[in-house]
LOLUMZA-535684 format. One record per residue (C-alpha): residue in three letters; x, y, z. Coordinates in steps of 0.05 Angstrom, whole numbers, padded with zeros to 5 digits, always signed. Layout:
% LOLUMZA-535684
ALAXYZ
...
% end
This chain:
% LOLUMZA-535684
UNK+00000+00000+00000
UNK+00031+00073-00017
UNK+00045+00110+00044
UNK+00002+00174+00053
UNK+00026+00238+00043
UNK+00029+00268+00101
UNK+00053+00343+00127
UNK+00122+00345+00151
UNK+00091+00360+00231
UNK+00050+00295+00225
UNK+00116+00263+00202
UNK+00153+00276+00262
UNK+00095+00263+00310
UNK+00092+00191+00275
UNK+00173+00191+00277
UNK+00172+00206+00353
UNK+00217+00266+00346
UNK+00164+00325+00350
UNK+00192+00378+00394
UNK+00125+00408+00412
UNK+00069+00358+00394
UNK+00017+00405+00419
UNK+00030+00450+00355
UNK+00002+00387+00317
UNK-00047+00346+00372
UNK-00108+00378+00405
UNK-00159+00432+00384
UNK-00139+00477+00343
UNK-00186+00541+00297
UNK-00168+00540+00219
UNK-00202+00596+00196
UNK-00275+00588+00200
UNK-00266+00523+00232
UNK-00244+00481+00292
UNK-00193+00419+00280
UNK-00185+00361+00334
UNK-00133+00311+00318
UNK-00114+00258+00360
UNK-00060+00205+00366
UNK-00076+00140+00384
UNK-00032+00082+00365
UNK-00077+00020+00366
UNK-00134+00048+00365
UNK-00193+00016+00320
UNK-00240+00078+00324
UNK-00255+00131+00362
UNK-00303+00189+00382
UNK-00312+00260+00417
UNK-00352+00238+00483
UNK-00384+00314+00494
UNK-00402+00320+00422
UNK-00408+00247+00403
UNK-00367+00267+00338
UNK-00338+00213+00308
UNK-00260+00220+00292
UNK-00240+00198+00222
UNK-00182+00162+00218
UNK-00127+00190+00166
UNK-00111+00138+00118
UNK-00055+00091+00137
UNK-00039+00121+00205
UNK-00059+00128+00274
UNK-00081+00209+00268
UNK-00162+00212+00278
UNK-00193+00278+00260
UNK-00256+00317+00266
UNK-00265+00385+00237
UNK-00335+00424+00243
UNK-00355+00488+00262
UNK-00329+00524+00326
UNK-00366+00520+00391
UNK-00385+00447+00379
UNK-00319+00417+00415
UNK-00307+00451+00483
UNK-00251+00472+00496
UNK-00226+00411+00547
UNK-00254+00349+00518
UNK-00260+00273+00524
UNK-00238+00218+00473
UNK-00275+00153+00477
UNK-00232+00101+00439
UNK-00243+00023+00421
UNK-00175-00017+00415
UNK-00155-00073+00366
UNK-00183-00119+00432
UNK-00244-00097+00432
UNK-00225-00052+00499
UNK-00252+00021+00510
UNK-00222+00067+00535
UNK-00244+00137+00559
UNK-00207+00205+00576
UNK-00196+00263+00577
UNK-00146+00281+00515
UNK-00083+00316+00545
UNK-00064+00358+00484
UNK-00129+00406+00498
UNK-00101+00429+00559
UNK-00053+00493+00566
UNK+00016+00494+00599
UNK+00018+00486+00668
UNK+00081+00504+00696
UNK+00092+00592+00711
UNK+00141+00632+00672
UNK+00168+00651+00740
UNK+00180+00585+00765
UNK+00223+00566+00701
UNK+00261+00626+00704
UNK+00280+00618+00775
UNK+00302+00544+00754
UNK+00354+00567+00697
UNK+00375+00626+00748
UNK+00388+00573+00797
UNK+00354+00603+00848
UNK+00285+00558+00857
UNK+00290+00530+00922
UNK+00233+00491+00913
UNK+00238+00467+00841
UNK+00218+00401+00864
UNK+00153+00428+00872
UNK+00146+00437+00799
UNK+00195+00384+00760
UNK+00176+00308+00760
UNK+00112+00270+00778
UNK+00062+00310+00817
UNK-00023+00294+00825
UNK-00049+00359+00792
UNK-00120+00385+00783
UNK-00140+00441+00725
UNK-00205+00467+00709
UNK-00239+00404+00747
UNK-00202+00354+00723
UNK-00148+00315+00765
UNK-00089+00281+00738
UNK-00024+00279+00739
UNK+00035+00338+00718
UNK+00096+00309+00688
UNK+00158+00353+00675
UNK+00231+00342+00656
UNK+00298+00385+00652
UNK+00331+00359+00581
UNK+00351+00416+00536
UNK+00389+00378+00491
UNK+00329+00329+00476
UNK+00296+00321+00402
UNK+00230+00300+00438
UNK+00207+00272+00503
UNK+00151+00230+00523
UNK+00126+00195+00588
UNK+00122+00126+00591
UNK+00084+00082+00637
UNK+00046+00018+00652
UNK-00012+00066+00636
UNK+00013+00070+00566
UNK+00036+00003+00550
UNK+00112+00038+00562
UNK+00100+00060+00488
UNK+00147+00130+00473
UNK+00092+00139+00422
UNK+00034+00158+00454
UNK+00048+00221+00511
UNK+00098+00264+00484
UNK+00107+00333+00526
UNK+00115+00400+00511
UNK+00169+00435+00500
UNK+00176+00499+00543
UNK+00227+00529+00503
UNK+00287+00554+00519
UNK+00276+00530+00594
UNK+00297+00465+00566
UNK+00238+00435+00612
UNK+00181+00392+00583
UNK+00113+00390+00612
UNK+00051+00349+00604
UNK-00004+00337+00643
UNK-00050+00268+00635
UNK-00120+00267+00654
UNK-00148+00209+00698
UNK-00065+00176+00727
UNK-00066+00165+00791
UNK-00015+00154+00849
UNK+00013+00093+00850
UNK+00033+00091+00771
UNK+00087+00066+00741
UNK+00137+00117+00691
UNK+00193+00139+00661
UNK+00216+00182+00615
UNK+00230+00166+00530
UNK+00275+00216+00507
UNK+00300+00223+00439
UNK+00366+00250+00430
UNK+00387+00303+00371
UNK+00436+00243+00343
UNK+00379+00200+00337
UNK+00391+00163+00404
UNK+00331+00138+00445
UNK+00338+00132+00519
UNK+00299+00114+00581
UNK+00311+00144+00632
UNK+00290+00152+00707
UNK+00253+00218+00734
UNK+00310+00259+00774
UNK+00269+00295+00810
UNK+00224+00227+00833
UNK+00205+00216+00896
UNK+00181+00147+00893
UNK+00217+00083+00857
UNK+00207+00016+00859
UNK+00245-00033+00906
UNK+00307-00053+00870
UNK+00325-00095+00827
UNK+00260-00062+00794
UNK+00268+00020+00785
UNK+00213+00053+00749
UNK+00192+00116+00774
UNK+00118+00109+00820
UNK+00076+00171+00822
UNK+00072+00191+00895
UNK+00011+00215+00924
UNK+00005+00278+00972
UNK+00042+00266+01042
UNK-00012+00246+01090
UNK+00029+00239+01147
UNK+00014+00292+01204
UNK+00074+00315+01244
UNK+00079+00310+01320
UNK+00141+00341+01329
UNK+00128+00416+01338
UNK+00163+00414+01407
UNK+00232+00397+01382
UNK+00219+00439+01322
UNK+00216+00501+01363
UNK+00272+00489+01407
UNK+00318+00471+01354
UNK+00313+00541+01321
UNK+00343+00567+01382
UNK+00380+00523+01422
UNK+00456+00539+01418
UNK+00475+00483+01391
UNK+00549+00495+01386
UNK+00554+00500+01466
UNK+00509+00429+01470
UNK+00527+00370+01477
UNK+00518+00334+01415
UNK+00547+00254+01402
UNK+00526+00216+01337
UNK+00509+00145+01328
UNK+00518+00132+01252
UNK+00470+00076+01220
UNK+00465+00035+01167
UNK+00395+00016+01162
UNK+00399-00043+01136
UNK+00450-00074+01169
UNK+00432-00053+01249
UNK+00377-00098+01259
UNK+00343-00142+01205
UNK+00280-00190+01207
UNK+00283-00271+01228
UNK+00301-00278+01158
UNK+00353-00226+01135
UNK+00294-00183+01103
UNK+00297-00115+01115
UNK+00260-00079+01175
UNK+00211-00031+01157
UNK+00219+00049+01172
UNK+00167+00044+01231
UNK+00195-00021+01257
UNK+00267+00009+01265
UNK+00248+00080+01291
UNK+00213+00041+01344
UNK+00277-00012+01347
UNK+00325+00042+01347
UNK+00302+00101+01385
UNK+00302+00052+01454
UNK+00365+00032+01439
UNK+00395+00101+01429
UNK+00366+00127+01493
UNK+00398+00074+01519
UNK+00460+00098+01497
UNK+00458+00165+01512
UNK+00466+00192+01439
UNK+00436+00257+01424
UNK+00425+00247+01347
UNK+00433+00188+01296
UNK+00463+00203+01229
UNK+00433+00155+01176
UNK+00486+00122+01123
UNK+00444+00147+01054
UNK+00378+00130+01050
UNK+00376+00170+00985
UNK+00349+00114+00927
UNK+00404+00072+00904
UNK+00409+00010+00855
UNK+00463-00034+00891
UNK+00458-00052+00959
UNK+00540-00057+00975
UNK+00545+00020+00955
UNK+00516+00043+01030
UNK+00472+00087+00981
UNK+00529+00136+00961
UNK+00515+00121+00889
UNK+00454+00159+00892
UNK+00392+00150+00836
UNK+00342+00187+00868
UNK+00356+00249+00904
UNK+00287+00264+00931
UNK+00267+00193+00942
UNK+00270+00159+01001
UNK+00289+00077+00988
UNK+00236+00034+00976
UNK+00273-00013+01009
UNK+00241-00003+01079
UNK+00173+00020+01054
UNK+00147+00090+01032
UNK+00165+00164+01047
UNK+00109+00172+01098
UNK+00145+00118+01133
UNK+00207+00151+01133
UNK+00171+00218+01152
UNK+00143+00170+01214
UNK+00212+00157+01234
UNK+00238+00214+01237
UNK+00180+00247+01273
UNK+00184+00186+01324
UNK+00254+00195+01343
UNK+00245+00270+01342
UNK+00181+00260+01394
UNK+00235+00228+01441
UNK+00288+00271+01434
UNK+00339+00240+01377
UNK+00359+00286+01320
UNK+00367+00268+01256
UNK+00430+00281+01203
UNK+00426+00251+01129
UNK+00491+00230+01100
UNK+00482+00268+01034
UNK+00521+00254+00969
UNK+00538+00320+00922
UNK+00601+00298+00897
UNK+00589+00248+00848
UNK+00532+00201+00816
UNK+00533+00134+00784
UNK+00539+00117+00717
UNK+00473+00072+00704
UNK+00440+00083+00646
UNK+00367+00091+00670
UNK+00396+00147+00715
UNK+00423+00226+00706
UNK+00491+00197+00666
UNK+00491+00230+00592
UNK+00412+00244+00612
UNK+00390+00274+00549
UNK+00442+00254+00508
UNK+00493+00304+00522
UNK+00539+00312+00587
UNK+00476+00345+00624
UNK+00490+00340+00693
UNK+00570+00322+00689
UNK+00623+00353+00651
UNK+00636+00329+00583
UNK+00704+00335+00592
UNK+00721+00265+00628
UNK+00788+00305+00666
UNK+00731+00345+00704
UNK+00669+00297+00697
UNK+00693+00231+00720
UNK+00716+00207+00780
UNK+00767+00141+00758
UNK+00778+00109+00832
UNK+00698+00101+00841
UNK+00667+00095+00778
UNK+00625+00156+00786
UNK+00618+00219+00746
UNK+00623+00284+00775
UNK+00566+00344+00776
UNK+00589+00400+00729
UNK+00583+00458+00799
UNK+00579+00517+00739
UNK+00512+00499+00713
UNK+00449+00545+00747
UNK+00402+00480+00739
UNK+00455+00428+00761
UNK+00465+00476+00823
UNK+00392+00484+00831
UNK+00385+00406+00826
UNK+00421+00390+00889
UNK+00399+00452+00921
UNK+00332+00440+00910
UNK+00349+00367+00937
UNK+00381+00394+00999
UNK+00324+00441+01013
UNK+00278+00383+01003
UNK+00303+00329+01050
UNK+00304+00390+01107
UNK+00233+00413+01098
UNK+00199+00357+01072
UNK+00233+00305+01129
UNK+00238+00358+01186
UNK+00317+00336+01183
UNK+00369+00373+01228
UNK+00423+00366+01189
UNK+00462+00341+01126
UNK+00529+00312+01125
UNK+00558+00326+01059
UNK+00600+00263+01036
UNK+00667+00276+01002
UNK+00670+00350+00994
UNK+00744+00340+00987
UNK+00733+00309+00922
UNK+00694+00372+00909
UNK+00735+00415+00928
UNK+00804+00408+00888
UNK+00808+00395+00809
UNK+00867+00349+00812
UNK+00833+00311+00866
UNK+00858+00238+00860
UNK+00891+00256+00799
UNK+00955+00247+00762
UNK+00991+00309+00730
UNK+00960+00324+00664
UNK+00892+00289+00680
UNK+00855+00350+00703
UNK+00836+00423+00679
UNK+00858+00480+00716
UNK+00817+00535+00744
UNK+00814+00600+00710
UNK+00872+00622+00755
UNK+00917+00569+00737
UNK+00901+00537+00805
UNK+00875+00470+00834
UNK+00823+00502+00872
UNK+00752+00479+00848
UNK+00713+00553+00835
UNK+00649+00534+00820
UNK+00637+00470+00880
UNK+00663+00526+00920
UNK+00618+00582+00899
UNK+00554+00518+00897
UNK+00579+00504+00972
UNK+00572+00571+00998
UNK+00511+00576+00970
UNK+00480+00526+01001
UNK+00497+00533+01071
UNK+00476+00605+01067
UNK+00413+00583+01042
UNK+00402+00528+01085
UNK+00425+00557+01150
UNK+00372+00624+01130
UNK+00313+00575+01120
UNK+00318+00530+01171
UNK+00348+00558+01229
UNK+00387+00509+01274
UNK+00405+00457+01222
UNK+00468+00431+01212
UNK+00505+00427+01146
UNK+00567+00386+01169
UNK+00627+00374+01120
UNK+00673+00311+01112
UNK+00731+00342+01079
UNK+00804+00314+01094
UNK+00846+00365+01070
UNK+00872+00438+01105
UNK+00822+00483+01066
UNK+00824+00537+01108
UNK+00756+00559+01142
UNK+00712+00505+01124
UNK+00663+00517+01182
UNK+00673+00588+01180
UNK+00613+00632+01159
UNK+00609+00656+01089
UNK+00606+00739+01101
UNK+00682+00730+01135
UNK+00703+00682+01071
UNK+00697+00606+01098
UNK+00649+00563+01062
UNK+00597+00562+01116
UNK+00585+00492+01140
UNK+00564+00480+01216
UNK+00626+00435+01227
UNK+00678+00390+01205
UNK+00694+00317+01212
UNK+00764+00327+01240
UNK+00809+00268+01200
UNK+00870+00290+01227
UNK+00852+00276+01290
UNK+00820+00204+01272
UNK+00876+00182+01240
UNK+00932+00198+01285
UNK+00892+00173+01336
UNK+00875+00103+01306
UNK+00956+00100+01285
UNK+00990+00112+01348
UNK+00930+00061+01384
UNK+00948+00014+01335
UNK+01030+00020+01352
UNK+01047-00033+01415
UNK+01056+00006+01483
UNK+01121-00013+01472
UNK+01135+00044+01424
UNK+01084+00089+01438
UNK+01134+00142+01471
UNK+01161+00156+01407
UNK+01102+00167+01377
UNK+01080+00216+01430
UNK+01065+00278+01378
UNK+01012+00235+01353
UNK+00974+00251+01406
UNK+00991+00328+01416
UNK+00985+00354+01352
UNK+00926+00354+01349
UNK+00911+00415+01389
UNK+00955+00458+01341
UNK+00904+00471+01302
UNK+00842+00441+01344
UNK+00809+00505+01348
UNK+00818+00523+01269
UNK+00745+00491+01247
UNK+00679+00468+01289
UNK+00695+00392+01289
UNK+00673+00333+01296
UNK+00708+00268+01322
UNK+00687+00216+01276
UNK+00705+00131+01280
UNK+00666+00124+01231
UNK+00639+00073+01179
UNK+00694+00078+01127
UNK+00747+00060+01196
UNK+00710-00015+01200
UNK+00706-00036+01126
UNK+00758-00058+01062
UNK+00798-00089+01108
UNK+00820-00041+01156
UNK+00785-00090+01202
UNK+00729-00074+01267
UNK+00759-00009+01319
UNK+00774-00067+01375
UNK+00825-00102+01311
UNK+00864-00036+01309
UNK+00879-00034+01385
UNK+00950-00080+01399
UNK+00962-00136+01441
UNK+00932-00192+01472
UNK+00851-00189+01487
UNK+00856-00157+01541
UNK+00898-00100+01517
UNK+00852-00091+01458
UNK+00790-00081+01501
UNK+00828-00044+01562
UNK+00853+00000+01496
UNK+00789+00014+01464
UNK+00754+00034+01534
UNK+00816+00080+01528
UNK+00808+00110+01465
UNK+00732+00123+01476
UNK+00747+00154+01538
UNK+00794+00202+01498
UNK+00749+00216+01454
UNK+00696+00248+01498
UNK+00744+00286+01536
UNK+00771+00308+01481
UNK+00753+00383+01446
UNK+00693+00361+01397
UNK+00626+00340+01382
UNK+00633+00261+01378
UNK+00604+00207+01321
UNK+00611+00131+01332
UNK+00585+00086+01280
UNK+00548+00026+01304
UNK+00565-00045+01323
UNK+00637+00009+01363
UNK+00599+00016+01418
UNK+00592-00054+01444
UNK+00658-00070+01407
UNK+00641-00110+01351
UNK+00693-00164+01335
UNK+00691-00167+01258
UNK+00701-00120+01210
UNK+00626-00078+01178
UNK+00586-00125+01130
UNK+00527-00087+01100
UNK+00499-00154+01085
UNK+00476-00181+01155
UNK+00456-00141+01220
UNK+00501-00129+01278
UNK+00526-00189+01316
UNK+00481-00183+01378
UNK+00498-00244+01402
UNK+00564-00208+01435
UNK+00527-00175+01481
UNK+00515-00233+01525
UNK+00591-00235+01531
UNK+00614-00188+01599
UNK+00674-00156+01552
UNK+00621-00135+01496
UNK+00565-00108+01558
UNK+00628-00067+01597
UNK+00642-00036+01530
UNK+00570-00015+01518
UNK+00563+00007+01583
UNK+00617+00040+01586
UNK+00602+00081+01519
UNK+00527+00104+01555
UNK+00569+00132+01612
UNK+00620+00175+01575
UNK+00556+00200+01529
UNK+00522+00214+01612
UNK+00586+00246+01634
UNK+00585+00283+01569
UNK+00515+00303+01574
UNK+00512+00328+01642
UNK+00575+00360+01650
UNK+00588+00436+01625
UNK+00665+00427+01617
UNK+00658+00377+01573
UNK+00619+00403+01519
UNK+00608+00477+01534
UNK+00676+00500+01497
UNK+00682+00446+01449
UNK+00695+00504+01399
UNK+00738+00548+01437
UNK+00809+00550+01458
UNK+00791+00566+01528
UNK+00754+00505+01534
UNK+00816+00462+01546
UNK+00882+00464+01592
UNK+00943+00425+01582
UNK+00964+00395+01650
UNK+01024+00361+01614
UNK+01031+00339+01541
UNK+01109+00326+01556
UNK+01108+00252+01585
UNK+01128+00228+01533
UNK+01171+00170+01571
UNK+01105+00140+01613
UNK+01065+00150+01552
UNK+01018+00196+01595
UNK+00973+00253+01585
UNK+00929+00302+01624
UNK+00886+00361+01614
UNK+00834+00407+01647
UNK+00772+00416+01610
UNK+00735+00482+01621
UNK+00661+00511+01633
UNK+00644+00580+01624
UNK+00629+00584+01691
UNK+00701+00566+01705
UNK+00679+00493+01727
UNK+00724+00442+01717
UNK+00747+00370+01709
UNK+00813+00328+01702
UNK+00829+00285+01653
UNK+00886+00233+01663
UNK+00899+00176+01608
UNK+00957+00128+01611
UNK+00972+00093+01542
UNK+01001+00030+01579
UNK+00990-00032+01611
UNK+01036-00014+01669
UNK+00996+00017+01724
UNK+01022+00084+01744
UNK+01023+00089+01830
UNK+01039+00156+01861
UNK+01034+00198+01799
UNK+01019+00267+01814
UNK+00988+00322+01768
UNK+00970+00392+01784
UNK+00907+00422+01790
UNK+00890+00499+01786
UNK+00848+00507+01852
UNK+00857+00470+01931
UNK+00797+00422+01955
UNK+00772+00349+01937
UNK+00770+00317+01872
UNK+00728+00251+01857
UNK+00736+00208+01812
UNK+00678+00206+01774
UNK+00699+00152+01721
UNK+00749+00099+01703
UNK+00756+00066+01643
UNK+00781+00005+01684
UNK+00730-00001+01730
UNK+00696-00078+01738
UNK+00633-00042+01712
UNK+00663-00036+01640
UNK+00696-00116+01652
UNK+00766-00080+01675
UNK+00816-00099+01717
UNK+00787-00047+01772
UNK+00856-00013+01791
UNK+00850+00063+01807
UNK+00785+00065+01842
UNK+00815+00127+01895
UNK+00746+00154+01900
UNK+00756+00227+01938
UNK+00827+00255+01932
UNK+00853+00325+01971
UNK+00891+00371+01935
UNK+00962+00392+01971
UNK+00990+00464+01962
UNK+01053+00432+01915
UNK+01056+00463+01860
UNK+01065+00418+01806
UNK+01065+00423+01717
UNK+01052+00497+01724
UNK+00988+00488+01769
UNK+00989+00521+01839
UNK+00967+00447+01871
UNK+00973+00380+01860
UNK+00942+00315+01873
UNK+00965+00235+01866
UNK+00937+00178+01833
UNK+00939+00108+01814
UNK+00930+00120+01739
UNK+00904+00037+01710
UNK+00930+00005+01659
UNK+00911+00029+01587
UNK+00861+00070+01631
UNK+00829+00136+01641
UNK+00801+00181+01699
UNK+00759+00237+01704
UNK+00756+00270+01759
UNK+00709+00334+01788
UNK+00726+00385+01847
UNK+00661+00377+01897
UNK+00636+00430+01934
UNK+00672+00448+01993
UNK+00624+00416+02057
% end
């Protein structure tokens, strides 16, 4: 049969490759009369439902027409339509409706300044002029045509293609009659003839992998309970707080009887017990962000504004948060910026072209993981993970973000070899743009939601990371400290043996303590690729390890610094971090593994309750060397202050040899208890020190105008805290 002849707009609609099929589809006035021309591939007949017009089908396509007189088609009307199955089918035609989306809401999007641009891109229940549906839109300026596909379409590219908005680069159409719960995607056609599926980036509901379509998400129903923290988080002063982390991997804490995953509700309910417990004031979640493989921890992120599917739906999620929230527990996101995978249903080469990377592999990819890296210097890319930012805070009632590898963002030759990156326009290594995107978002974050914290893990000396913007830092609350973590973990490593001369491990620290706001973090990435568990990095024989890790926690909340332990630390767990199966519980009915917990809930009570030990974490006058220098006994003490001038001592000897008769000054006369000791039977220790109330003497000793003596334990700690005078 000879192909019709057809006008060159009907060709491209039937070649899937019209930019703007609503200058073709729909109703349209030709002169003295009205045109409606539909597209319906398999369609046997159809008909007008308000007018009961039949629509004649053009010869040898899938284009029906009617043309009449105007005023006999209104203006939003329905197609009734019989497939090749007999079927009918009945709605509302989406080419007779106008365009949806505001002028002023794609403007702000290329300015990259719409803070709530997921509001207006992706999948969202819409109702115009009576009639509800749904409102699909897509960033892909580079795109030849797009359509939405679905199992509401038979997934066929053919049938719903959007409009183009122009030079927005956004397509928009809205369907008649879809209905949370549908499945899509999105066809697009590249200018080189391509044709891709891809994923929605701005989705906020997918299904649970290995499947990954896009599900349309209905309107939140979830009612919020948590007004009380709320308000007292926009003023507390959080940086004179006490504030210790308990990092989580959600899938790996707990699990079900048989390995399945727990659902949001379950765990909040699991976890916020168990963190009470404890004595932690917030959890930080490992990313929860969508994500196709399970042994990425969810830093190769898919879905920016979607929480997984993995342990059930966002109102879940919004449950648990709300639930820990009503009990006290904070709640931080570990949030990914730097980087993005490179699957093919995802934002890689989205519309063809290097849309959200840098074409450029020497800026766009990141070699050691496999990732490709977000071009910082594009208003929409910025206004992407803004808008993504700004989402998880307000839509999740958040506290916080911690921003994964802003190193990598920060430096153009990061991880590179000489002549495998791009210098800046300066000639330098110094990445302008993340810089300039960073800065930008803690300002805007820290404006909107007052008392959230944007916290950075960056390993590098960039100067003023967590100072504010106006006096030229990039603005983020606080810093994980890795100095600190990783001269730590190497001299507790080193045998006691030859600890003294590895002293400076210990004391350099405080050189530049007081630089940034930072954090203390043992982390997740100190317990995996074979670094081994925090209780395989301490030396010596089992009881050394355990007497050294009861150490080394009792450093760490004494020392200057908000504090983060990942899980399974704080009851010691013996193998290294397996995403795979929970924590091994079963340790806790072993009296090393309960001294360890218990031990970790009364350094996060001391912490808690005690001014000088969280008051000043930022500020120099917070801490007091007693003596640094003993370098021989592998010993150190310090003074932590209060603003009210309250005080405690610190005293921590790095060996097994118990130290009698040692004395240390102190800056005031009167009685001193100890109030904790690493080595107590309590924690499973060997129970040496234990001198309960000691009295100063007027010997001046280390600079300090008195002095007391103590047993210090072995590969112990003490804290002790002047009482009144009776």
């Amino acid at each position: 049969m000879e192909k019709p002849h057809l006008e060159e707009p009907l060709v491209r609609i039937l070649e899937s490759r019209h930019h703007d099929p609503f200058e073709v589809l729909g109703r349209h006035t030709l002169g003295n009369n009205s045109l409606v021309r539909v597209f319906l591939p398999l369609a046997e007949s159809a008909s007008i439902v308000e007018s009961s017009q039949p629509l004649q089908r053009i010869e040898g396509t899938d284009f029906f027409e009617w043309r009449g007189a105007p005023g006999q088609v209104p203006d939003r009307y329905q197609v009734a339509w019989t497939d090749r199955r007999g079927h009918q089918h009945c709605s509302y035609d989406p080419y007779c409706f106008p365009p949806q989306l505001e002028e002023f809401d794609l403007h702000l999007f290329n300015q990259g300044k719409h803070w709530h641009a997921y509001k207006i891109l992706g999948a969202h229940p819409h109702s115009t002029g009576g009639v509800d549906g749904v409102l699909f839109s897509v960033w892909a300026p580079n795109a030849e045509r797009v359509s939405v596909i679905g199992d509401f379409n038979n997934w066929d590219g053919r049938v719903h293609p959007m409009r183009s908005r122009g030079g927005s680069g956004i397509w928009e159409i809205f369907i008649p009659a879809l209905v949370p719960g549908n499945l899509y995607r999105f066809e697009l056609r590249s200018k080189r003839g391509e044709i891709l599926v891809k994923n929605d980036p701005f989705g906020t509901c997918f299904q649970k992998r290995p499947e990954n379509a896009g599900i349309v998400a209905a309107v939140s129903g979830h009612v919020w309970n948590d007004s009380a923290w709320m308000k007292e988080r926009c003023v507390k002063d959080w940086q004179r707080s006490a504030m210790s982390v308990y990092e989580v991997h959600l899938g790996s804490w707990q699990q079900g009887d048989n390995g399945e995953f727990l659902n949001y509700r379950e765990i909040a309910h699991r976890l916020a017990g168990y963190v009470l417990e404890l004595g932690f004031t917030h959890i930080e979640l490992l990313p929860i962000t969508e994500h196709p493989f399970d042994a990425s921890w969810g830093y190769q992120t898919t879905g920016y504004f979607a929480p997984t599917s993995r342990f059930g739906s966002a109102d879940d999620f919004r449950y648990f948060v709300d639930y820990l929230h009503q009990r006290g527990i904070g709640v931080i996101l570990d949030w990914v910026p730097a980087h993005f995978p490179k699957d093919s249903h995802a934002l890689a080469r989205f519309d063809g072209s290097a849309l959200y990377e840098h074409e450029d592999p020497r800026k766009g990819e990141h070699r050691d993981w496999g990732t490709l890296i977000f071009n910082y210097g594009r208003a929409e890319v910025r206004n992407f993970l803004l808008t993504s930012a700004v989402y998880w805070l307000e839509e999740y009632h958040l506290d916080g973000l911690r921003v994964d590898a802003v190193a990598s963002m920060l430096y153009l030759d990061y991880s590179r070899e000489a002549g495998d990156w791009v210098p800046n326009m300066y000639g330098g290594r110094e990445n302008l743009e993340a810089v300039d995107f960073l800065r930008h978002l803690n300002a805007v974050t820290h404006e909107r939601f007052p008392g959230t914290l944007i916290v950075a893990e960056e390993s590098t000396a960039w100067p003023q990371v967590s100072r504010p913007t106006w006096l030229g830092g990039l603005g983020f609350s606080m810093k994980w400290n890795m100095g600190w973590m990783h001269d730590t973990l190497s001299y507790m490593s080193k045998d006691p043996v030859y600890r003294h001369f590895h002293h400076d491990l210990l004391t350099f620290g405080l050189l530049y303590c007081f630089t940034e706001n930072f954090v203390l973090p043992f982390s997740h990435d100190e317990v995996v690729h074979g670094k081994g568990s925090m209780l395989d990095k301490m030396s010596g024989d089992d009881w050394q390890r355990f007497a050294s890790l009861r150490l080394l926690y009792g450093y760490m909340f004494t020392y200057p610094g908000k504090k983060l332990l990942f899980m399974g630390n704080e009851f010691a767990q013996g193998r290294e971090w397996n995403e795979a199966a929970q924590l091994d519980w079963y340790l806790m009915d072993y009296p090393q593994h309960q001294g360890m917990r218990a031990l970790v809930s009364q350094l996060n009570r001391h912490y808690r309750e005690i001014p000088a030990l969280h008051e000043l974490d930022f500020e120099g006058g917070g801490f007091e060397w007693i003596d640094c220098h003993d370098a021989s006994q592998s010993v150190l003490s310090y003074l932590r202050w209060a603003r009210d001038g309250s005080y405690v001592v610190v005293a921590l000897n790095f060996t097994p040899v118990p130290r009698g008769n040692y004395r240390i000054g102190v800056p005031k006369p009167g009685v001193l208890r100890e109030i904790f000791n690493s080595d107590s039977e309590f924690y499973d220790g060997s129970n040496m020190g234990n001198q309960g109330n000691v009295l100063s003497e007027p010997i001046g000793w280390m600079g300090q105008d008195q002095s007391v003596v103590l047993t210090l334990p072995p590969l112990g700690m003490l804290i002790l805290q002047p009482q009144p005078e009776s």
